[in-house]
DRENLO-950758 format. One line per 3 residues: number of its first residue (from 0); their letters; for each residue x negated, y, z negated of C-alpha. Coordinates in nm, 4 decimals. Each point is the difference from the previous one (the first is absolute). Layout:
<rs>
NUM> A> X/Y/Z ~ ...
</rs>
This chain:
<rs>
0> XXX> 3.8733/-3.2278/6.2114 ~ 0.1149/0.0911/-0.3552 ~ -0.2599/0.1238/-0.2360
3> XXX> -0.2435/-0.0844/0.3069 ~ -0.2932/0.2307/-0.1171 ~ 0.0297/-0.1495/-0.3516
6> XXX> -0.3567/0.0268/-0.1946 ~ 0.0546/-0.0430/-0.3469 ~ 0.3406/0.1461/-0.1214
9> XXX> 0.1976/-0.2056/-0.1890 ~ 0.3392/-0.1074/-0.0784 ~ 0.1714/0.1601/0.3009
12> XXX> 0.2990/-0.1103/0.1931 ~ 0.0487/0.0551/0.3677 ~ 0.2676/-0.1242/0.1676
15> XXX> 0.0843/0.1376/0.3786 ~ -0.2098/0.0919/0.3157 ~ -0.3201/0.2183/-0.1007
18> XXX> 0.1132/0.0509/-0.3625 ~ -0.2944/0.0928/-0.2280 ~ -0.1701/0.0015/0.3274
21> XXX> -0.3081/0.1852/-0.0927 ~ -0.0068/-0.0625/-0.3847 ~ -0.3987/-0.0804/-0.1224
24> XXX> -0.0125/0.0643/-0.3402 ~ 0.3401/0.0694/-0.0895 ~ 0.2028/-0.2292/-0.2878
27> XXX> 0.3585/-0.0600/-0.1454 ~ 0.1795/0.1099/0.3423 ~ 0.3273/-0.1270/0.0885
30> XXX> 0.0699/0.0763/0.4000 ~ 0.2722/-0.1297/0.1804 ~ 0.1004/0.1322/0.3641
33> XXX> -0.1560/0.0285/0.2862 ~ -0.3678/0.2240/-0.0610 ~ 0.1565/0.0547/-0.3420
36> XXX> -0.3399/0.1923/-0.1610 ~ -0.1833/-0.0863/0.3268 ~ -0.2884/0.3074/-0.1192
39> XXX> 0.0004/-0.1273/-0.3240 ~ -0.4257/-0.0550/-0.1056 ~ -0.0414/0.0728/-0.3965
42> XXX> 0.3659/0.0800/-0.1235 ~ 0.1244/-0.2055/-0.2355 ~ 0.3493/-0.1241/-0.1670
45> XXX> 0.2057/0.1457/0.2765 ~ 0.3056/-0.1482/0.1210 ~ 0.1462/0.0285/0.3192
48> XXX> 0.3079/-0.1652/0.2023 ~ 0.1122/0.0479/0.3171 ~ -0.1679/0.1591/0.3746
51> XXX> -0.3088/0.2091/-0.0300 ~ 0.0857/0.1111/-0.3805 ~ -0.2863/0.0944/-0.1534
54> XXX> -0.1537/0.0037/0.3482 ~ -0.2828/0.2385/-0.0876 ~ -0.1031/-0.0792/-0.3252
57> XXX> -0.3585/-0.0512/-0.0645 ~ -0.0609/0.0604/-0.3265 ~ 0.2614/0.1199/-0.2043
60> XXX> 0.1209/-0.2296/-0.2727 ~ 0.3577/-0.0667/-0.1816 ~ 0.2809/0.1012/0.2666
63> XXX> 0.2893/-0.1832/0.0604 ~ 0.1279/-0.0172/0.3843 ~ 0.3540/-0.1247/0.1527
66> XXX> 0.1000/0.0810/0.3121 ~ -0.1347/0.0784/0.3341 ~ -0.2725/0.2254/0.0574
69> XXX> 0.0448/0.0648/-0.4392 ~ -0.3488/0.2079/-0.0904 ~ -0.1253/-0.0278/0.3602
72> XXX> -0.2203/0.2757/-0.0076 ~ -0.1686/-0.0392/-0.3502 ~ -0.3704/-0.0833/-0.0223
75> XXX> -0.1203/0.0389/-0.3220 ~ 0.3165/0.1147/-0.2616 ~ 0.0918/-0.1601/-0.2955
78> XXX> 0.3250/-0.0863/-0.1958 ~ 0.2297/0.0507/0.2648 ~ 0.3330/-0.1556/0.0274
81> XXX> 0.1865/-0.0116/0.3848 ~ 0.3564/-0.1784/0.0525 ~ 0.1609/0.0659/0.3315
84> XXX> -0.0838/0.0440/0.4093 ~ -0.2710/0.2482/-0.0471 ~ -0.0167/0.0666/-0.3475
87> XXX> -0.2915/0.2158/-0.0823 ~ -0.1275/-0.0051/0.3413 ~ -0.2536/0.2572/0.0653
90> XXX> -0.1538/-0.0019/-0.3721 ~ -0.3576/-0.0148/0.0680 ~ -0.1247/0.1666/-0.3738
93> XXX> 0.3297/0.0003/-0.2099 ~ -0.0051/-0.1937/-0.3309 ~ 0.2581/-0.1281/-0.2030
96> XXX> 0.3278/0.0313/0.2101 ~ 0.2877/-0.1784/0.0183 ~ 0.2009/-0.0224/0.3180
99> XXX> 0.3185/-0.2029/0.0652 ~ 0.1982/0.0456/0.2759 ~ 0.0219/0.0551/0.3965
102> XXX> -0.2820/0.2409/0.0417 ~ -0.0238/0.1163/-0.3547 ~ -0.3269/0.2333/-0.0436
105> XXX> -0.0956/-0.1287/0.3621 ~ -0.2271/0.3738/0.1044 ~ -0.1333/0.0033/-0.3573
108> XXX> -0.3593/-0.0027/0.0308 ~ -0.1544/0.0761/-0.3303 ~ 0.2747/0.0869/-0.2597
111> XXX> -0.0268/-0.2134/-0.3151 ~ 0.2367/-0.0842/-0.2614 ~ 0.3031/0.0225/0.1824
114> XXX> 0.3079/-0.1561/-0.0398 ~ 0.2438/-0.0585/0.3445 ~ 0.2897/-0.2523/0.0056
117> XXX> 0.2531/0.0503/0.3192 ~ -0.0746/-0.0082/0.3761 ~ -0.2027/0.3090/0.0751
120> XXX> -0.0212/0.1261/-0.3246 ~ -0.2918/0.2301/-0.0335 ~ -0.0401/-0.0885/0.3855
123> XXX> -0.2381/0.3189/0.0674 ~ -0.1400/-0.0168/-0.3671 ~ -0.4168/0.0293/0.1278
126> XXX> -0.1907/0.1084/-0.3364 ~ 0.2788/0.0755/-0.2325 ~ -0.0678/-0.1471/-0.3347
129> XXX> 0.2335/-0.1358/-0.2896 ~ 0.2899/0.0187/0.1778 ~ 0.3439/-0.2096/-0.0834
132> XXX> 0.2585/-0.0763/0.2929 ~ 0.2686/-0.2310/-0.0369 ~ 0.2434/0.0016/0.2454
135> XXX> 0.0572/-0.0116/0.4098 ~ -0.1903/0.3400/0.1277 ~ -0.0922/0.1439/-0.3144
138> XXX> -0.3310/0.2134/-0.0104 ~ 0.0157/-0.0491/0.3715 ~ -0.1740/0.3098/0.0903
141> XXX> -0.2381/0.0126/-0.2686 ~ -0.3226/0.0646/0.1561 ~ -0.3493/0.1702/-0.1452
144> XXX> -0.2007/0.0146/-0.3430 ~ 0.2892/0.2333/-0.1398 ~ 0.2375/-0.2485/-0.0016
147> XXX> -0.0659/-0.2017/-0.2492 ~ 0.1919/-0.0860/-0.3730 ~ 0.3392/-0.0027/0.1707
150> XXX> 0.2745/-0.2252/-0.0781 ~ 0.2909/-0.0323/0.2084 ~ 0.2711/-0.2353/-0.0567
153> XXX> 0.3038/-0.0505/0.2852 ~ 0.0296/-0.0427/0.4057 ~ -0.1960/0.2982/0.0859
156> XXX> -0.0863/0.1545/-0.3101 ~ -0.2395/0.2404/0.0170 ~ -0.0129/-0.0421/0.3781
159> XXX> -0.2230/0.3087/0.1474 ~ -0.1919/0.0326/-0.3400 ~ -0.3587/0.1085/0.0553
162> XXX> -0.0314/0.1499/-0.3210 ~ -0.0595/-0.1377/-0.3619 ~ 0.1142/-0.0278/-0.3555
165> XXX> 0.4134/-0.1021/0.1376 ~ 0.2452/-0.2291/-0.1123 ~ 0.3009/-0.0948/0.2013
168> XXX> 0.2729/-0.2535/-0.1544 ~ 0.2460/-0.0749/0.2862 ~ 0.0480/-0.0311/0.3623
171> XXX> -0.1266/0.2669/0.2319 ~ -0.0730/0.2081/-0.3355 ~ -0.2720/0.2873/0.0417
174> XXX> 0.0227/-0.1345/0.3724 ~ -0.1394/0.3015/0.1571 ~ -0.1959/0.1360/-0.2658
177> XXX> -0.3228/0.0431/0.2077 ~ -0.2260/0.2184/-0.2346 ~ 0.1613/0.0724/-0.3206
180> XXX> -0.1728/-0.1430/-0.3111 ~ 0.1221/-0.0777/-0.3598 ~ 0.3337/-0.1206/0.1032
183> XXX> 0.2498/-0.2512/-0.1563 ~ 0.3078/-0.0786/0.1840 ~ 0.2502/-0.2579/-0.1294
186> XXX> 0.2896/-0.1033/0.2238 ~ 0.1071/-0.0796/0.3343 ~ -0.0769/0.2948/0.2352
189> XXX> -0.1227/0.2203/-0.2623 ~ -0.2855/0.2567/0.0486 ~ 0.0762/-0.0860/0.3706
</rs>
């Protein structure tokens, strides 16, 4: 039942139970897993691989999907990239993302140009914008609109940050820095 409500999109590839299930108009989709962009109607150029990534896509165009449940929530956002179990899970209006790792960004729900490589980095991130967090935990706690333009570099950089304008260069650095803005802290444990 691949691509079983097919009208006239073109140049899609479903492989696996329900992939593409719904797709009508939609063209240049790769899915492969079981209901791998099942919603999917109008998006186009989307790419997804493995179990229910991309799951509720309908018409958002250019992401990139691996792993199980990858992008499950998004319906209509664009440019988004998800590697790992969970990646960018609950993103139903974020843009531009990129997410690789076990959970990485999985409550962000409309943040956009952020950045999270490491399981559960940015793991509460939910509208934060133009973040950067490279490393196991790092940004973990980073919830709300005034968290945003944060980079944190290290296991657990920046760990409880809910503020913005910080830069943390080293494991567990600024790691309970909840509020302060304007901070640069280089160094393993510093600004702890």
């Amino acid at each position: 039942t691949a691509l079983y409500n097919n009208r006239t999109g073109c140049n899609n590839v479903a492989q696996g139970q329900n992939a593409l299930y719904n797709n009508t108009t939609g063209s240049n989709n790769v899915a492969i897993g079981n209901n791998a962009l099942y919603s999917n109607t109008y998006g186009c150029t989307n790419f997804a691989h493995g179990m229910q990534t991309l799951y509720s896509n309908t018409t958002g165009c250019n992401n990139f999907a691996q792993g199980y449940k990858a992008l499950f929530c998004n319906t209509s956002c664009s440019n988004n990239t998800a590697i790992g179990l969970c990646a960018l899970y609950n993103t139903t209006n974020g843009d531009s993302n990129t997410a690789i790792g076990y959970k990485a960004l999985v409550n962000n729900t409309s943040g956009c140009n952020n950045t999270a490589i490491g399981y559960w980095s940015l793991y509460n991130n939910t509208y934060g914008n133009d973040n950067i967090a490279i490393g196991a935990k790092a940004l973990y706690y980073s919830t709300g609109g005034n968290s945003s333009n944060n980079i944190a570099l290290g296991c657990c950089a920046l760990y409880c940050n809910c503020a913005a304008h910080n830069i943390a260069l080293g494991a567990s650095s600024l790691s309970i820095n909840t509020s302060g803005q304007g901070n640069v802290a280089i160094g393993y444990y510093s600004l702890k």
